[in-house]
N, C-alpha and C positions, 0 to 999 in steps of 0.2 A: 435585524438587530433592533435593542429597545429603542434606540438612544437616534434613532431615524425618524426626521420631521416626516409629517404625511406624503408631502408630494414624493421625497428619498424610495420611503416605502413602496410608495403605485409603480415609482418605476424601477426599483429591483422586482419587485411582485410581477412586474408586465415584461422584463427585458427577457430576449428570447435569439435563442443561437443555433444556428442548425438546425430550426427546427424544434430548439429543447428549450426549455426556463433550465433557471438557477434553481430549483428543487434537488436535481438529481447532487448536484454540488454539495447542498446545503443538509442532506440526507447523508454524506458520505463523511461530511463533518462532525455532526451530529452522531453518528455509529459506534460505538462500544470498539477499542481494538487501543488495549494497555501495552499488550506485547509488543515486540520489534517487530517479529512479521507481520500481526494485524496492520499495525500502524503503516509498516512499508508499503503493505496491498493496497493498503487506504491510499495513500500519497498516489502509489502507481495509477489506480482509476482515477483519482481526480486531477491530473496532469493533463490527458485531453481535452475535459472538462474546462480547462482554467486558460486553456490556450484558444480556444475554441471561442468562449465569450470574449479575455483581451480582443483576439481580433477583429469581431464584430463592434467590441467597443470605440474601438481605435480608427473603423472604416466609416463612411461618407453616411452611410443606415444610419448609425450608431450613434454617430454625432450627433445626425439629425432628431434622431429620438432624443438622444438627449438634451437639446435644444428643446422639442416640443415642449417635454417635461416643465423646463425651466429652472431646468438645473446647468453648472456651470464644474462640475466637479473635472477634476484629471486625472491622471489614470492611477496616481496615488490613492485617490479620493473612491477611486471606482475598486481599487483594489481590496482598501479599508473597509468599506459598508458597502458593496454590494459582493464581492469575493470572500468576505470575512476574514482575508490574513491581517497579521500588525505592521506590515512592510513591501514592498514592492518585491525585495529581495527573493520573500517567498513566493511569490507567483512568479517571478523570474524565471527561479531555479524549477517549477513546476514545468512549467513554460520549456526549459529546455529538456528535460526529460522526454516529454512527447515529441519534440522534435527528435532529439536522436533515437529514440524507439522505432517511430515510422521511419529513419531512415536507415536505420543499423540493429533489427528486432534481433541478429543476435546476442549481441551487447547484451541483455537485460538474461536472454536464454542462458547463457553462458555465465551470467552472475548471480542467480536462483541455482544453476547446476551446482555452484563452487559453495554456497550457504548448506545445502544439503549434504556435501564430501563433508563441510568443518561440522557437521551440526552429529554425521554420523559418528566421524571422528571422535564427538565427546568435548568439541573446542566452539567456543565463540567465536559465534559469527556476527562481523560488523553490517548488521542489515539496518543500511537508512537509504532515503533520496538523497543525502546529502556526501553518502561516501559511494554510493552509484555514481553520482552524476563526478566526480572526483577518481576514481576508478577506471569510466568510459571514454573519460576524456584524456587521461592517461595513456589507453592504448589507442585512440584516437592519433595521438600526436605521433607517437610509435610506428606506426605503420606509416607515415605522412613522413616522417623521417627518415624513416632505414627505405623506406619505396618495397615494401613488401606488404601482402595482399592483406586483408584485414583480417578474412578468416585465417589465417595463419597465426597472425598476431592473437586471435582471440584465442582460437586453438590450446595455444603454447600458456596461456594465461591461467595466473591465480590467484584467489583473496588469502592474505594472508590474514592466521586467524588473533583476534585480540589478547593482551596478556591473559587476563582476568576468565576463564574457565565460566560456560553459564551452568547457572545450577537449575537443578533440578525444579520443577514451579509445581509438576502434579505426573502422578503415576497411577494409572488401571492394573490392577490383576485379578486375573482370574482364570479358577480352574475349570474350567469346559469337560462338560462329560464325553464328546469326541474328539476334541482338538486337544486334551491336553493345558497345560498352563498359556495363559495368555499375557504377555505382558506390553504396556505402551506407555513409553515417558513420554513426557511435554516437558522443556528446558524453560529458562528466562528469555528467550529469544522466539519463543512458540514454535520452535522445530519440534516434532512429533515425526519420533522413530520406533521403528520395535522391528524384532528379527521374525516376529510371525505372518502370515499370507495375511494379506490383509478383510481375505473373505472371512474368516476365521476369527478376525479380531471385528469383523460385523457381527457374525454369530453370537459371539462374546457378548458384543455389546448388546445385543437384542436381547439374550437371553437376561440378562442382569438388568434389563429396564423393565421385562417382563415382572420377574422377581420382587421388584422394588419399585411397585404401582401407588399412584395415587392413595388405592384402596386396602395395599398394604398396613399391616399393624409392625409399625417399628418400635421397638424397645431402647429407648434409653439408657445406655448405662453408667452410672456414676462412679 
């Protein structure tokens, strides 16, 4: 961040977790993903990430590093300008993601399967970290209550999809000289569906990148 005195800087620049710096974080940040599902995918990698550095921050290393530095920040402070959220809340909610992933990786299976039922559907699908972790925790409690098995609970489970219908964002077609018409929508939610094999819709697409080269002459038409 600009807005980080020099020392601030040396020591996000130097801090290191597992093994990793804050690069891989700050690259995932920084990454193109407008859509719900880029943006979900995004959230979902940087949840290990974020839990990963907290708790080297938090531990007796951490401290001490930061001590050397001669900085005095807390985990607010660490979260703000070295995590780059604008709140704790978000690295929280990061934070617990990763935990219930590594402890319940069906949870997360089982709720990418149900985005995919509503997306084939033709329905909005509510895909955030914010209605996962709201969702997981859900049938979390559910099974904790009735005393029946998780996978069962998740099993029997489903998102239900939002009023509001996504629309269409962008559509491929194309007629293939052996496959026949090819078609593949992308929604507002970045779900990409189409009834065709999906070898066919490489072909497709190869063939139509071939077509439309660099060195292609395209024609404008007004």
């Amino acid at each position: 961040m600009s807005n980080l005195l020099p020392i601030e800087t040396e020591f996000v620049n130097n801090f290191t977790h597992n093994g990793d710096t804050l690069i891989a974080l700050h690259r995932l940040q920084d990454a193109e993903g407008d859509l719900k599902k880029k943006q979900f995918e995004k959230s979902l990698a940087q949840a290990p990430l974020v839990r990963s550095a907290v708790e080297h921050f938090k531990s007796e290393e951490g401290q001490a590093k930061l001590a050397e530095a001669g900085l005095t920040w807390t985990y607010g402070d660490f979260v703000k300008k070295a995590l780059r959220y604008t709140d704790r809340s978000n690295a929280n909610l990061l934070i617990r993601i990763a935990e219930r992933n590594e402890a319940h990786p069906e949870l997360i299976t089982k709720y990418k399967r149900e985005q995919t039922r509503l997306a084939t559907a033709g329905e909005s699908a509510p895909r955030s970290v914010q209605h996962f972790d709201k969702w997981s925790r859900a049938l979390l409690e559910e099974a904790e209550e009735s005393g029946e098995a998780l996978e069962d609970v998740v099993e029997g489970a489903e998102v239900e999809a939002t009023e509001t219908p996504s629309e269409s964002f962008a559509q491929f077609r194309f007629k293939h000289p052996l496959h026949g018409n090819i078609v593949v929508n992308i929604n507002s939610d970045g779900a990409v569906t189409t009834t065709n094999d999906l070898s066919h819709v490489q072909d497709a697409l190869t063939t139509f990148s071939a077509m439309v080269s660099y060195d292609t002459e395209v024609v404008v038409v007004a």
